[in-house]
C-alpha positions in Angstrom: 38.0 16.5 44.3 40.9 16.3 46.9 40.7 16.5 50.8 43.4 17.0 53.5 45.6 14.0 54.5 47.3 14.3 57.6 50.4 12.8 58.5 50.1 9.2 60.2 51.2 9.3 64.2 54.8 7.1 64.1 54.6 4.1 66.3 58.1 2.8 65.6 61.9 3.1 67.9 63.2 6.0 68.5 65.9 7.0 65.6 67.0 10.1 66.9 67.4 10.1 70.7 71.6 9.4 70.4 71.5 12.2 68.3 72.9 15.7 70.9 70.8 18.3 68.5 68.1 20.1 69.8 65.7 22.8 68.4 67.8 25.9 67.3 70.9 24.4 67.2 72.9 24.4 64.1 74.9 21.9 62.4 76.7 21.7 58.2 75.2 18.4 56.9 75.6 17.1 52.8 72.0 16.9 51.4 71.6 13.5 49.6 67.8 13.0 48.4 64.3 14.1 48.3 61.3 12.9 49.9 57.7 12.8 49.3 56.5 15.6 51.3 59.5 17.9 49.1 61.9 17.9 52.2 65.7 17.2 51.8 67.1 14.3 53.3 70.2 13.0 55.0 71.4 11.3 58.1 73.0 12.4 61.1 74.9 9.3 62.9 72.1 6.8 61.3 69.4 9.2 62.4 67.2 10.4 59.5 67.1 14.1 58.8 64.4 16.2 56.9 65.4 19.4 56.1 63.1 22.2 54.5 64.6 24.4 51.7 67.5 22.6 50.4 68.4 20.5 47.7 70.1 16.8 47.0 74.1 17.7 46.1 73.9 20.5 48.1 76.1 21.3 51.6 73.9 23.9 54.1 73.7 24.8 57.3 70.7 24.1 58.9 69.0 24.4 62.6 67.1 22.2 64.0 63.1 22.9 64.3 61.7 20.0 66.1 63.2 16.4 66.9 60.8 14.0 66.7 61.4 10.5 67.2 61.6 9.2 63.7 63.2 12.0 62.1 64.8 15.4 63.1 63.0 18.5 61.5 65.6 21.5 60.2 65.8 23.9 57.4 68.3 25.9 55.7 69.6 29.1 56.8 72.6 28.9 54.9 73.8 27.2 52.0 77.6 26.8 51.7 77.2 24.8 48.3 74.6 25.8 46.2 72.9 22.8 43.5 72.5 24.9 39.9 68.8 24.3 40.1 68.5 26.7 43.2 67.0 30.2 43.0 66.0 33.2 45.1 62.8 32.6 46.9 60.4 35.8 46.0 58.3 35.4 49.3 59.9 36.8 52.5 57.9 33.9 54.6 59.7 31.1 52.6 60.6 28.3 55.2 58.8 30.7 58.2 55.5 29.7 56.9 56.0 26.0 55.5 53.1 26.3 52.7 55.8 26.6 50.0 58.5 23.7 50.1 59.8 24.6 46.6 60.1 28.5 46.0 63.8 27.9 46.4 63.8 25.1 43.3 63.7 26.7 39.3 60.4 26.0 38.0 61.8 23.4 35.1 63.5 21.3 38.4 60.0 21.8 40.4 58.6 19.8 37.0 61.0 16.8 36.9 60.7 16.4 40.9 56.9 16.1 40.4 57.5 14.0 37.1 59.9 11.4 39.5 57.2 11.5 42.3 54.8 10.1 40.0 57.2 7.7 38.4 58.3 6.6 41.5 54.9 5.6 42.4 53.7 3.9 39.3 57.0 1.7 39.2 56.1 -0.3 42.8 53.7 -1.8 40.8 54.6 -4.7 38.4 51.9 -4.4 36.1 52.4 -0.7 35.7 56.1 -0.1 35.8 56.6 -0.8 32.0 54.4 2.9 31.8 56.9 6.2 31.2 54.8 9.0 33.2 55.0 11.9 30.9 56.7 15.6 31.3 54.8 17.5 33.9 51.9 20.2 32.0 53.4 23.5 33.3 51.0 25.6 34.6 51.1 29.4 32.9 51.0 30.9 36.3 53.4 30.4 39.2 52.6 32.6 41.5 49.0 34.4 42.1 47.1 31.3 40.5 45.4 30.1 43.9 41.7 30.9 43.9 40.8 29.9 47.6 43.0 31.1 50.8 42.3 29.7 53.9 43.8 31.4 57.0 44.3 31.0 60.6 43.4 33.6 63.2 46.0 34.2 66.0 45.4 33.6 69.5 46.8 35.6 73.1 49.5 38.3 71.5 48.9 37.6 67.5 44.7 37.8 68.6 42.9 39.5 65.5 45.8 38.7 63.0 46.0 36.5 60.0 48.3 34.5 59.2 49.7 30.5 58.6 50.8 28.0 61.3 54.2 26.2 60.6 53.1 22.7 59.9 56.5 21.2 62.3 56.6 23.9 64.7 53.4 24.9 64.7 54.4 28.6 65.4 51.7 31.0 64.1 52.6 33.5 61.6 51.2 36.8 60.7 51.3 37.2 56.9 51.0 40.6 55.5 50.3 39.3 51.8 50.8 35.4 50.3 52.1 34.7 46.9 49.9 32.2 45.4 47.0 34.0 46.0 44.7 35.8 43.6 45.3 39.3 44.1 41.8 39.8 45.2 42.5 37.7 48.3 45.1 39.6 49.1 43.6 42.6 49.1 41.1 41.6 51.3 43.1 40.0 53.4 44.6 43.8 53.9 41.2 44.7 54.7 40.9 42.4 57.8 44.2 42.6 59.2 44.3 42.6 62.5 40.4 42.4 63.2 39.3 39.4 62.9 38.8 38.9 67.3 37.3 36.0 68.2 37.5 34.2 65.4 39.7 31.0 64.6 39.9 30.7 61.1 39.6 32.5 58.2 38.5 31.2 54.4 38.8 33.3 51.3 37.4 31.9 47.8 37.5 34.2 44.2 36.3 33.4 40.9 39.8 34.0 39.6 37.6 35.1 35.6 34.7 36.8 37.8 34.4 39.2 40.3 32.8 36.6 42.5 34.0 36.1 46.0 33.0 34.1 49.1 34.5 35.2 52.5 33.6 32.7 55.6 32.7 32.9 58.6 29.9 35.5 58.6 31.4 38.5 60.8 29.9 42.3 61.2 32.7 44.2 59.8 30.8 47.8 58.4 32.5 50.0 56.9 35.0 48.0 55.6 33.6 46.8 52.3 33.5 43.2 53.1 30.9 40.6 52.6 31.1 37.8 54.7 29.4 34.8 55.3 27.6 34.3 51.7 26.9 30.6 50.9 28.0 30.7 47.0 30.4 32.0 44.5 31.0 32.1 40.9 33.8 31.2 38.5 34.4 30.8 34.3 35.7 27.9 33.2 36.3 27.4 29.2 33.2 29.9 28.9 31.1 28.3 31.1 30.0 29.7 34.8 29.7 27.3 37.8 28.4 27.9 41.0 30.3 27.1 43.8 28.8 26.3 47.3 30.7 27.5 50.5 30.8 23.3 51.7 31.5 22.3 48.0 34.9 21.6 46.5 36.6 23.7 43.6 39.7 23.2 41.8 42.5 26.0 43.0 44.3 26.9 39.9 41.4 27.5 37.1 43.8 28.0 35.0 45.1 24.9 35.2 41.5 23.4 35.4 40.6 24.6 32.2 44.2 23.1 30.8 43.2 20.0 32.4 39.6 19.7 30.8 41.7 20.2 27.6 43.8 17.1 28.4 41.0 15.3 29.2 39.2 15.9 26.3 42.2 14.9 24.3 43.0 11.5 25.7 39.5 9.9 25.6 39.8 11.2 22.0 35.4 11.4 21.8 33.7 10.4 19.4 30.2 11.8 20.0 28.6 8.9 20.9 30.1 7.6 24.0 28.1 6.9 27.5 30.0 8.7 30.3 29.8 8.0 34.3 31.9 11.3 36.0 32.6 9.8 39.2 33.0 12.1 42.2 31.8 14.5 39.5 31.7 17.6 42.5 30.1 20.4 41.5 30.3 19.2 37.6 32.9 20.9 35.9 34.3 18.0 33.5 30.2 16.6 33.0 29.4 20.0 32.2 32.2 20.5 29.7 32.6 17.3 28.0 28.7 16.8 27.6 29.0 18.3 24.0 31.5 15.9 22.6 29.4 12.7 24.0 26.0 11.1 23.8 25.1 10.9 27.6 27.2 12.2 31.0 26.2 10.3 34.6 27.4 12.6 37.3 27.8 11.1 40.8 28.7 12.8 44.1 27.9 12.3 47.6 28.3 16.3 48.7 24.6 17.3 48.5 25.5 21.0 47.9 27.7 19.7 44.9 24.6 17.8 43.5 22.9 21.0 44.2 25.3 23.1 42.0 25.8 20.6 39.7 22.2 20.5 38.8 21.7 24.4 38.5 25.7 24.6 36.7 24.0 22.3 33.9 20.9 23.9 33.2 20.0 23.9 29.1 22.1 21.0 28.9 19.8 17.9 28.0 22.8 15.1 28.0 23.6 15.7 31.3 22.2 14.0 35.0 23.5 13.7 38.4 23.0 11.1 40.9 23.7 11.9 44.4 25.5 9.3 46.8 28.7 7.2 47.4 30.3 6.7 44.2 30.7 2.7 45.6 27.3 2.5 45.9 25.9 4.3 42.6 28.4 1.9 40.4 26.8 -0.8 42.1 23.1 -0.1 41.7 24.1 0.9 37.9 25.6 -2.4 37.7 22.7 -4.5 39.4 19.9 -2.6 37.8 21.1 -2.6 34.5 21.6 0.9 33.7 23.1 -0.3 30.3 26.8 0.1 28.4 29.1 2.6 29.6 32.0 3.7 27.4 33.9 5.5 29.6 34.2 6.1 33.5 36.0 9.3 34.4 37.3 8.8 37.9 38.1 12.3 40.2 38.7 11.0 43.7 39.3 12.8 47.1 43.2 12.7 48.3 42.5 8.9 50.0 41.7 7.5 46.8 38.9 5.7 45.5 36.8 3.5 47.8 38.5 -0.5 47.6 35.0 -1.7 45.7 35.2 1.6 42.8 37.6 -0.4 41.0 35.7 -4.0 41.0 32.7 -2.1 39.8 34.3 -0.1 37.5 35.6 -3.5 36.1 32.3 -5.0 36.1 31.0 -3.1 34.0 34.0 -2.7 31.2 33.4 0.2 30.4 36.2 0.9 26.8 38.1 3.5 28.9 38.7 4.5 32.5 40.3 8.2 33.0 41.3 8.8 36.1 42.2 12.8 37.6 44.6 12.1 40.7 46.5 14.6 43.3 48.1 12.0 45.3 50.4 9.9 43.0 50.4 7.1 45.7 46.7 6.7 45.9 46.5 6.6 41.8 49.0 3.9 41.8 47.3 2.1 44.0 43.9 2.7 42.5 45.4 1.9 39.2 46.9 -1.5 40.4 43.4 -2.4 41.5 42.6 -1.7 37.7 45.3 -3.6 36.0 46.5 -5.9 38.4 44.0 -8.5 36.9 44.7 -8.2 33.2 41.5 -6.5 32.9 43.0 -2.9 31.8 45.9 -1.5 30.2 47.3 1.6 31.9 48.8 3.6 28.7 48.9 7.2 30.0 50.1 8.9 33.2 50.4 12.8 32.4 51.0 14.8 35.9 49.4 18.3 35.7 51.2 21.1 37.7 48.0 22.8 39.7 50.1 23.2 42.5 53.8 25.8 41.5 55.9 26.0 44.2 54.6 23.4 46.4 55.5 19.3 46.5 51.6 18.7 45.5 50.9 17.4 42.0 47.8 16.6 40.0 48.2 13.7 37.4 45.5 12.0 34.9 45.9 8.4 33.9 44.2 6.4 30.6 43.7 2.9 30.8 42.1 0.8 28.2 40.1 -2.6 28.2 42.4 -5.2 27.4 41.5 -6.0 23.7 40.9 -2.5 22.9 43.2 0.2 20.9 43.8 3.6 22.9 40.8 4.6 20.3 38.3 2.6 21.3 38.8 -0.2 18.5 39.2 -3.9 18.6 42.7 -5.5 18.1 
């Protein structure tokens, strides 16, 4: 499951008040690196610089968006030396809107950048560093694969239109159509254009294999052929249909989700007769799916609509529960009741990360394999540490999954194995 992250409030000097550049002034600068958040980077007289659509090698010029007092914010309206990786941006908002960092970047470049993210990560950690992350799973859609849209409504001038806010200027923006979304969203985001007074914000979710779609907040729009303000929607995953609750998270590429389950599936390597736990198991997509191929799944999640779908998604299935609460607390209670062996633990955090007593649980109770499905690489590493750190597992895998095309975001799944164990399970 993943959750929003916002950026931490800088406390620090000022770096940039020597600097004479203020917003919409222009200035040639030599792009030198890449950051975390998939900006450019450089300096201006020691002051750092984050610049949106470039790339490291590159020479642009740039005007400045926002200074802040850490950094100054820019982006590219002109690039006086191109890097070969660069390409046309298809979406006339690139840069206006700010969802997109990399439209700019060819897809195979947008794979190693996510690759070295996650590297990057798991080498500040001595006891994962010796670990290769592997090439980045490519996902078979880049544009139109998001399932889920969610819009803001414009206020004074821009009231009743729909559209993004720029993330540094905060500018709103009214968006006619968006890229990575479903076609279906798109089309009914056509339908609302421009009519959506006295509303705020606006959420969109399709089953991208179903004609299933949730539209939120409930609004009396007749006429238009739009139902709003239903409390569930479908989607197909691997030939199995999940219900999703308005509150409950959902994977946004299910393309990629079902590419994922495949990875999954192919790393444990199952036997048939394993114990699974599916921690932060949402609305129970990987329980659901790998229940064939094991003896026993143990869902936990703390979203009580997720238990809810969970438990009507897994109907017919008799290897399959669900516990609802705090993953921390469930791995406890298992632990201190003796709820018996567990083979493997498959571990899907939110964005933050697991909870600092998931992994001393987890390695109380030893289970052969820990599989963790991560989309912030420096949370995993961190998480991972917790894991290894000790001697108590081995991390052997780090694959990053690509959920995310043309965007800095990446997804990644990590093995680790009980010291003393083989990848398969068996004793050294």
């Amino acid at each position: 499951m993943a959750k929003r992250k916002r950026r931490l409030r800088y406390s620090g000097p000022d770096l940039t008040g020597h600097v004479e550049l203020n917003p919409g002034d222009k200035f040639e600068i030599s792009l030198v690196g890449i950051n975390d958040a998939g900006e450019s980077t450089a300096e201006i007289d020691g002051a750092p610089v984050e610049i949106t659509g470039g790339l490291p090698g590159e020479v642009v010029i740039a005007e400045v968006q926002k200074r802040f007092p850490e950094r100054i914010a820019a982006r590219v309206v002109q690039v006086l030396e191109p890097a070969p990786e660069r390409v046309e941006p298809e979406c006339r908002y690139f840069l206006a809107c700010s969802g997109c960092q990399w439209q700019h970047v060819s897809y195979g470049h947008q794979l190693e950048l996510k690759r070295d993210r996650v590297q990057r990560e798991i080498d500040k950690y001595k006891c994962l560093s010796p670990v290769k992350v592997d090439r980045t799973v490519e996902s078979a859609k880049r544009l139109e694969y998001r399932n889920h849209g969610r819009f803001t409504i414009g206020k004074r001038d821009s009231a009743g239109q729909v559209g993004y806010v720029n993330a540094v200027t905060r500018q709103f923006l009214r968006i006619e159509e968006c890229l990575l979304m479903d076609k279906s969203i798109n089309e009914t985001l056509g339908l609302v254009q421009d009519r959506m007074h006295g509303q705020t914000q606006m959420s969109i979710r399709v089953g991208s294999n179903t004609d299933s779609m949730l539209v939120q907040p409930r609004m009396n729009m007749p006429g238009l052929g739009v139902v709003t303000g239903e409390q569930h929607y479908e989607e197909e995953v691997r030939g199995s249909r999940f219900r999703v609750a308005a509150s409950s998270f959902f994977q946004v590429n299910t393309g990629q989700l079902s590419r994922a389950v495949d990875e999954v599936r192919e790393l444990l390597e199952l036997s048939g007769d394993e114990v699974v736990i599916d921690a932060y198991c949402g609305v129970g997509v990987f329980a659901v799916l790998i229940a064939p191929y094991v003896e026993r799944v143990i869902g936990i999640e703390e979203s009580a609509s997720a238990i809810e779908d969970a438990k009507l998604n897994s109907r017919g299935i008799s290897n399959v529960e669900f516990v609802e609460g705090k993953t921390e607390d469930a791995l406890s209670e298992w632990r201190n009741t003796g709820g018996g062996d567990i083979d493997v633990v498959l571990l899907d955090p939110p964005r933050v990360g697991c909870h600092p007593d998931v992994p001393e649980s987890v390695k109380q109770l030893r289970p052969r394999k820990v599989l963790m499905v991560s989309c912030e690489p420096a949370a995993m590493a961190r998480d991972l540490n917790l894991l290894c750190a000790d001697g108590t597992y081995k991390l052997e895998i780090v694959r990053p999954i690509d959920m995310f095309p043309q965007t800095r975001h990446v997804e990644a799944i990590s093995l680790l194995t009980l010291e003393g164990q083989t990848v398969d399970g068996s004793g050294r």
